[in-house]
C-alpha positions in Angstrom: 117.2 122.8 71.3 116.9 121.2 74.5 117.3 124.0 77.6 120.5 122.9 79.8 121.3 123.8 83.6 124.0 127.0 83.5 127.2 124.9 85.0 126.3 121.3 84.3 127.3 120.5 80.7 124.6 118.1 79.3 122.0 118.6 82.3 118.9 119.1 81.2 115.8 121.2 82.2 113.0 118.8 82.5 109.2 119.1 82.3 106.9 121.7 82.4 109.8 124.3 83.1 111.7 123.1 80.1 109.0 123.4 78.0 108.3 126.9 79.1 111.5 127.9 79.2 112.3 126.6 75.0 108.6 128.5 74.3 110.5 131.8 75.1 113.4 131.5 72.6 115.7 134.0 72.6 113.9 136.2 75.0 115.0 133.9 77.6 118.1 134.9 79.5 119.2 131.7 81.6 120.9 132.4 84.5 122.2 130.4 87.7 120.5 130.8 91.1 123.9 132.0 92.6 125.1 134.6 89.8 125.0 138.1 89.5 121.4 137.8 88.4 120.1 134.7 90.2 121.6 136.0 93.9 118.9 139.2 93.7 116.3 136.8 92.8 117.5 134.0 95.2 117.5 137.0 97.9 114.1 137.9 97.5 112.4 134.6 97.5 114.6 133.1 100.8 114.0 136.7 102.8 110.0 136.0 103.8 110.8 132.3 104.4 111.3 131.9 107.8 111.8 128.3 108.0 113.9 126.9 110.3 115.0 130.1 111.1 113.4 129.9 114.8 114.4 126.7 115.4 117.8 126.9 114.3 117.9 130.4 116.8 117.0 128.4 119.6 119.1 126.0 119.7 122.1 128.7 119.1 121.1 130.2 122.4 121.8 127.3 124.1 125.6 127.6 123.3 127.2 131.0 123.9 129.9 132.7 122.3 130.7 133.4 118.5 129.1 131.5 115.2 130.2 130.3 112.2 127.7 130.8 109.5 128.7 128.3 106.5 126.8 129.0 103.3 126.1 132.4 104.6 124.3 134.1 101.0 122.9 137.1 101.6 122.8 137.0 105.2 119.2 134.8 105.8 120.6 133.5 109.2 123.6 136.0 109.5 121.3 138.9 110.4 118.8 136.9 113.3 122.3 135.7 114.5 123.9 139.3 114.5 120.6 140.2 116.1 121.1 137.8 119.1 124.1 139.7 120.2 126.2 137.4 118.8 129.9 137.5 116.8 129.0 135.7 113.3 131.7 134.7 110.8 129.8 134.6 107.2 131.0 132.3 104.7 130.2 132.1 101.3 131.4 131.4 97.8 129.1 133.3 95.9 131.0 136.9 95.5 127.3 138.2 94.6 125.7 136.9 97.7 128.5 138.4 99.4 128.1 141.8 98.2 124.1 141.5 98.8 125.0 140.8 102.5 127.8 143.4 102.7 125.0 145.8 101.7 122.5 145.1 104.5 125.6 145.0 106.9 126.7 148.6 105.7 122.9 149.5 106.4 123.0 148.3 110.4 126.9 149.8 111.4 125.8 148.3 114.5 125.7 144.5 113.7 128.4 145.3 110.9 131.1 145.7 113.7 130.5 141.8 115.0 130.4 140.1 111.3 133.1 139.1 109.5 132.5 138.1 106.1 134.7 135.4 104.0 134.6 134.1 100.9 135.7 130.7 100.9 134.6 126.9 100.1 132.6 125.4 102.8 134.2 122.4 102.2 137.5 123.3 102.7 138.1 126.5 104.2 140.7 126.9 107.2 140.2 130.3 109.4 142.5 129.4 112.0 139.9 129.5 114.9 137.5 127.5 116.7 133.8 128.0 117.1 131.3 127.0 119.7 128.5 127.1 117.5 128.5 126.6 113.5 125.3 126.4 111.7 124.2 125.3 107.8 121.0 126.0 107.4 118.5 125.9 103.9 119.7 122.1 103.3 122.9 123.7 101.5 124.5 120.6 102.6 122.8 119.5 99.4 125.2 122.0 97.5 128.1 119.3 97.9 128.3 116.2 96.5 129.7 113.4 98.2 133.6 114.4 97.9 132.6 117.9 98.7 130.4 116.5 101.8 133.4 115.0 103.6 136.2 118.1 103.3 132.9 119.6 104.7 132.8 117.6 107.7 136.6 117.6 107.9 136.7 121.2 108.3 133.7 121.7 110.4 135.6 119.2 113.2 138.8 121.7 112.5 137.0 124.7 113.6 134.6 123.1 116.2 135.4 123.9 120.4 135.5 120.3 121.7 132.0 120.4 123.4 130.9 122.9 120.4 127.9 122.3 118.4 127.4 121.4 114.5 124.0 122.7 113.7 122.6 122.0 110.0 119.7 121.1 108.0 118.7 118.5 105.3 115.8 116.9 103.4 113.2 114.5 104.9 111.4 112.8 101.6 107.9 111.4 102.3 107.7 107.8 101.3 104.0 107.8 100.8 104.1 110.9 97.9 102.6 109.3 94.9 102.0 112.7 93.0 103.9 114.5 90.0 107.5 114.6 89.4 107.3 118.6 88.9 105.7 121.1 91.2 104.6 124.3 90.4 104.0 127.1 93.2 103.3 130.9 92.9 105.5 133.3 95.3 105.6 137.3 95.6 108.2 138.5 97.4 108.3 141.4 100.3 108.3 144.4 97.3 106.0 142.9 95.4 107.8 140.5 92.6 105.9 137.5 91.6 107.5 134.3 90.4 106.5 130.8 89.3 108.6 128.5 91.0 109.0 124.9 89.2 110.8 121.8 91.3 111.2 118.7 89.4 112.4 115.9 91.1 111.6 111.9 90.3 111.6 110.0 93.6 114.9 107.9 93.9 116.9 110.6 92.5 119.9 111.9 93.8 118.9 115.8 92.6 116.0 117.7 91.9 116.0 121.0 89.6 114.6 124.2 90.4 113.9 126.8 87.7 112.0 130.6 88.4 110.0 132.5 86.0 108.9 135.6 86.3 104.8 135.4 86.9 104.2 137.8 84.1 107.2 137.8 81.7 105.6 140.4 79.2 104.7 140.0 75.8 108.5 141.1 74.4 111.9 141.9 75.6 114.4 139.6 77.6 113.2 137.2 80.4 115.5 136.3 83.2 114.7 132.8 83.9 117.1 131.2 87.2 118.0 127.6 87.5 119.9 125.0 89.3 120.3 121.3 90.3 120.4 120.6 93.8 121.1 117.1 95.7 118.5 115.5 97.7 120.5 114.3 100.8 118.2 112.1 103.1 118.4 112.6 106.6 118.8 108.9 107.3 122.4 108.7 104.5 123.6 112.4 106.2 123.3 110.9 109.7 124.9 108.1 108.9 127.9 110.1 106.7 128.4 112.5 110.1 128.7 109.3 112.1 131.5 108.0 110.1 132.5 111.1 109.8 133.6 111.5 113.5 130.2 113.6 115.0 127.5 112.3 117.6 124.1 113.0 116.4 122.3 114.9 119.6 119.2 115.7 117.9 117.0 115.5 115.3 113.9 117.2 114.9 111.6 117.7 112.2 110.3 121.0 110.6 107.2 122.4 109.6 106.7 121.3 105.9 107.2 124.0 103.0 106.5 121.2 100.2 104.1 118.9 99.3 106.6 115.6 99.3 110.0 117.4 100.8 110.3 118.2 104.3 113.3 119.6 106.6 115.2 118.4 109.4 117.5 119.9 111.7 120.5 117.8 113.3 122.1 118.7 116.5 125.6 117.0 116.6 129.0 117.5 118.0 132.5 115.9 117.6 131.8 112.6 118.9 134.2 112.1 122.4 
């Protein structure tokens, strides 16, 4: 039996991962990346990754007053934002992100008091209020899919202050990468869990699938394997989707790379005058 993506009837897991994933049989417990299970694990993986985080921080500073944090999860930007000083609004639809962030709040009272946390769609959400600053960071614009994308963009210009700034990340691919579809990487987290990370993606397609292993399953018992399909959004197509969309793009810069064929970029825009 073929393994398939929890949530995508008829998606498939492919390569290596897939292979490994059928070779556990019933020991394997397949679980989404934004579950119950697949939040903690999710957690633990994004909390040593400080990409874009300084980047993203600086240009925040730039625009004072309160954020919007769309795609919140368990608070990877939230808390440097809360940190700054600043009043953040978290938004999220995953009830178990929430709760891990809602946890961390309930361990700083101090930041707790200037973050409000929603659980809503961020692409359509309406919190009666406008923002000087709202920020999606870790490419979750790559979440949505093209429908999704512009009630995104339609309810960021609702909540946006009129010389406010949209700040959000996104793919770069390299054109040149002539290596493997699937890439494997080892990762051990903060407290000391190890996981093999597989990313499959063929160039030209419009998602790639990440599946997580535990680095040493055991030889019996279940096996909480995570998975998920997310889009690859090029920064050349979102650029031109916020354009049409009604933003001016003020920046653009390019991250440090954290694979060997996907990079990030960080747009600056606004609502265009």
């Amino acid at each position: 039996m073929t393994p398939t993506i929890p949530g995508r009837a008829g998606a498939t897991i492919p390569g290596r991962a897939g292979e490994l994933l059928a070779s556990l049989g019933d020991r394997a417990v397949l679980c989404d990346l934004y579950d119950e299970i697949g939040s903690g694990v999710y957690h633990d993986i994004a909390g040593r990754d400080p990409q874009e985080v300084r980047e993203l921080l600086g240009l925040v500073r730039a625009t004072p007053g309160p954020v919007l944090d769309l795609a919140a999860g368990s608070g990877r930007l939230t808390m440097p934002l809360l940190a700054l000083g600043r009043e953040v609004t978290a938004l999220d639809l995953s009830e178990h992100m929430l709760a891990l962030l809602r946890a961390r709040l309930d361990a700083a009272p101090a930041l707790r008091e200037r973050c409000t946390v929603v659980r809503g769609d961020m692409s359509a959400f309406a919190l009666g209020r406008r923002y000087p600053v709202i920020v999606l960071g870790t490419t979750s614009i790559s979440l949505l899919d093209e429908a999704g994308r512009s009630g995104l963009y339609e309810a960021v210009l609702a909540h946006l202050e009129p010389e406010g700034r949209f700040l959000l990340t996104t793919v770069a691919v390299d054109p040149g990468y002539a290596g493997p579809a699937e890439v494997e990487e080892e990762y051990t987290t903060a407290g000391g869990r190890a996981f093999r990370i597989f990313e499959h993606w063929v160039t030209g397609d419009a998602a790639r699938t990440v599946t997580i292993f535990p680095a040493e399953p055991g030889p019996a018992g279940p096996v909480e394997v995570c998975t998920t399909s997310v889009g690859v959004l090029p920064a050349d197509r979102l650029e031109a989707e916020l354009t049409a969309a009604g933003f001016a793009v003020h920046g653009r810069t390019v991250l440090p790379s954290v694979s060997r064929r996907l990079g990030d970029v960080l747009l600056e825009t606004g609502a265009r005058a």
